[in-house]
C-alpha positions in Angstrom: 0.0 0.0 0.0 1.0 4.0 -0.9 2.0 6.0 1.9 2.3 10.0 1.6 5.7 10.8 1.7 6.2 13.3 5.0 6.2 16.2 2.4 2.6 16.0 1.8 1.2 17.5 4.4 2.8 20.3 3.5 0.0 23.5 2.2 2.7 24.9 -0.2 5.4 23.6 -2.5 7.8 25.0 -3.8 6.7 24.3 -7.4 3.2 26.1 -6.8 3.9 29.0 -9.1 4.5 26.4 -12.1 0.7 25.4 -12.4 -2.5 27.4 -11.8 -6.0 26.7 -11.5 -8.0 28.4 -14.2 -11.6 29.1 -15.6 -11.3 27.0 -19.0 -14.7 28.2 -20.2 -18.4 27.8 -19.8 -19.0 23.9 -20.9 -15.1 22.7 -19.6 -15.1 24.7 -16.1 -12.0 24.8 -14.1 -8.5 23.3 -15.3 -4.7 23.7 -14.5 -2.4 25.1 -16.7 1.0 25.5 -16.9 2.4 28.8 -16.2 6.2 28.1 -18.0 7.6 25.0 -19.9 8.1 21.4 -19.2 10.0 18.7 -20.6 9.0 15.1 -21.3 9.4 14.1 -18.7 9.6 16.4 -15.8 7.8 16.4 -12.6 5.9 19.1 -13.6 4.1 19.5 -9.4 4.0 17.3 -6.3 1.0 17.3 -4.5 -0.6 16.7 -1.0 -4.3 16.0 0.3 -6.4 14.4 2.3 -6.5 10.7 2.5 -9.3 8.4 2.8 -11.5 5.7 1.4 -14.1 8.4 0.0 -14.5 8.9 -3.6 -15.7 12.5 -4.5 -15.8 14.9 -7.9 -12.2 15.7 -7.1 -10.4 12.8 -5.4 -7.8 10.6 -6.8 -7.7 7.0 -6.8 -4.1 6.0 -4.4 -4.2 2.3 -4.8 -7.6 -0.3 -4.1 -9.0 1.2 -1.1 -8.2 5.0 -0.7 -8.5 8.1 -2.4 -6.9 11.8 -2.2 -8.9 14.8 -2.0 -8.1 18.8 -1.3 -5.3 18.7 -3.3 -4.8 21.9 -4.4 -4.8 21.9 -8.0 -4.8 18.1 -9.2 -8.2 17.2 -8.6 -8.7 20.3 -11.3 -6.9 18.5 -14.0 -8.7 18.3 -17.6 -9.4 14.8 -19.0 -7.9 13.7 -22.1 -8.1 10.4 -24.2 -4.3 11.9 -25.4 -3.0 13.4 -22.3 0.3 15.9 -22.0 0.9 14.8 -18.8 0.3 11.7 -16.2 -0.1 10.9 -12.3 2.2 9.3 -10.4 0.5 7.6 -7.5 3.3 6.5 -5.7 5.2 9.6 -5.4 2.5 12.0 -5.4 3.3 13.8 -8.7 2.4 14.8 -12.1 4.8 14.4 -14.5 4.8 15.6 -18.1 4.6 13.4 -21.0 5.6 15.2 -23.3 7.0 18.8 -24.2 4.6 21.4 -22.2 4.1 25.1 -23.2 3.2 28.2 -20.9 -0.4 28.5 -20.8 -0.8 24.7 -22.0 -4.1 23.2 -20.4 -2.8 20.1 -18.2 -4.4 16.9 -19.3 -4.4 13.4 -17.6 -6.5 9.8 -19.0 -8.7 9.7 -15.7 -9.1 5.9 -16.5 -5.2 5.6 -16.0 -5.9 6.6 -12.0 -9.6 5.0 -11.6 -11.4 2.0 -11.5 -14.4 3.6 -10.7 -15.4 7.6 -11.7 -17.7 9.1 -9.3 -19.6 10.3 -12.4 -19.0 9.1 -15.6 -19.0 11.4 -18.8 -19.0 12.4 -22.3 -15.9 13.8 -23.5 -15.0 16.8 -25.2 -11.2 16.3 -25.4 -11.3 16.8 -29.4 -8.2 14.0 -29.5 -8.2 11.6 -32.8 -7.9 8.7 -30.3 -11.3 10.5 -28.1 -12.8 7.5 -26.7 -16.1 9.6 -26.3 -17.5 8.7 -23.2 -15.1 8.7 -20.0 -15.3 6.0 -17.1 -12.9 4.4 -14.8 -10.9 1.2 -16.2 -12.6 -1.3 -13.8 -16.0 -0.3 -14.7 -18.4 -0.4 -18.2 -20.3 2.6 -19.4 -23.1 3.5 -18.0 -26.6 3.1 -19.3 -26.3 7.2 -20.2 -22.8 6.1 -21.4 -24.2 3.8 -23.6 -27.2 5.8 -25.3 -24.6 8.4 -25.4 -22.0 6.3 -27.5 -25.1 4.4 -29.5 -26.4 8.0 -30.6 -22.7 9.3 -31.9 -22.3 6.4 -33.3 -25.0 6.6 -35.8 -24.3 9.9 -37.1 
């Protein structure tokens, strides 16, 4: 089982001025983007939170049992079926998967981190490899999910 490392309890990193959390727009909401450049493969922020077995909107799956919440800008990330950057569970960071510009949006594959979403999703990512409706890895679409996907795909 993942442990926090004694860091994490910690309200302010040093790499907080790296990331913010921004208003994306009026369908996307909030989202985190990057406020200078990355490299593939950077640790582009470490972050802390609450641990527990709760699943909420903006927790994030550790391992089986327990979940992270008030983290201050990861639960914020964007979803995308072709994401920029990753989570690393284990060492509490996100790490950039490829080349990152100022004022990119951050973007992570929520079904890399869950089994389970606490509400699943169409998605809007605009990726040639969009999988169109977003749920956790352990877990089917939904019946919504499904009408969703059986509508697109007729048209």
């Amino acid at each position: 089982m993942t442990s926090a490392p004694d860091w994490a309890t910690a309200r302010q990193h040093q790499d907080d001025d790296a990331i913010e959390v921004v208003r994306l727009d009026d369908s996307r909401g909030l989202g985190v983007r990057a406020r200078r450049s990355f490299a593939a493969g950077a640790v582009i922020h470490r972050f802390a939170g609450i641990v527990s077995e709760e699943i909420c909107q903006h927790s994030l799956q550790i391992d089986a049992s327990r979940h992270i919440s008030g983290t201050r800008y990861i639960g914020y990330l964007s979803h995308g079926c072709d994401p920029n950057s990753r989570l690393d569970m284990a060492g509490f960071t996100l790490v950039a998967l490829r080349a990152i510009a100022p004022d990119d949006v951050l973007t992570v594959d929520y079904a890399d981190t869950e089994d389970r979403l606490h509400r699943q999703f169409a998605c809007r990512c605009g990726a040639a490899s969009c999988r169109g409706w977003v749920h956790g890895r352990d877990e089917a679409p939904s019946d919504e999910g499904l009408a969703w996907l059986a509508e697109h795909d007729a048209r």
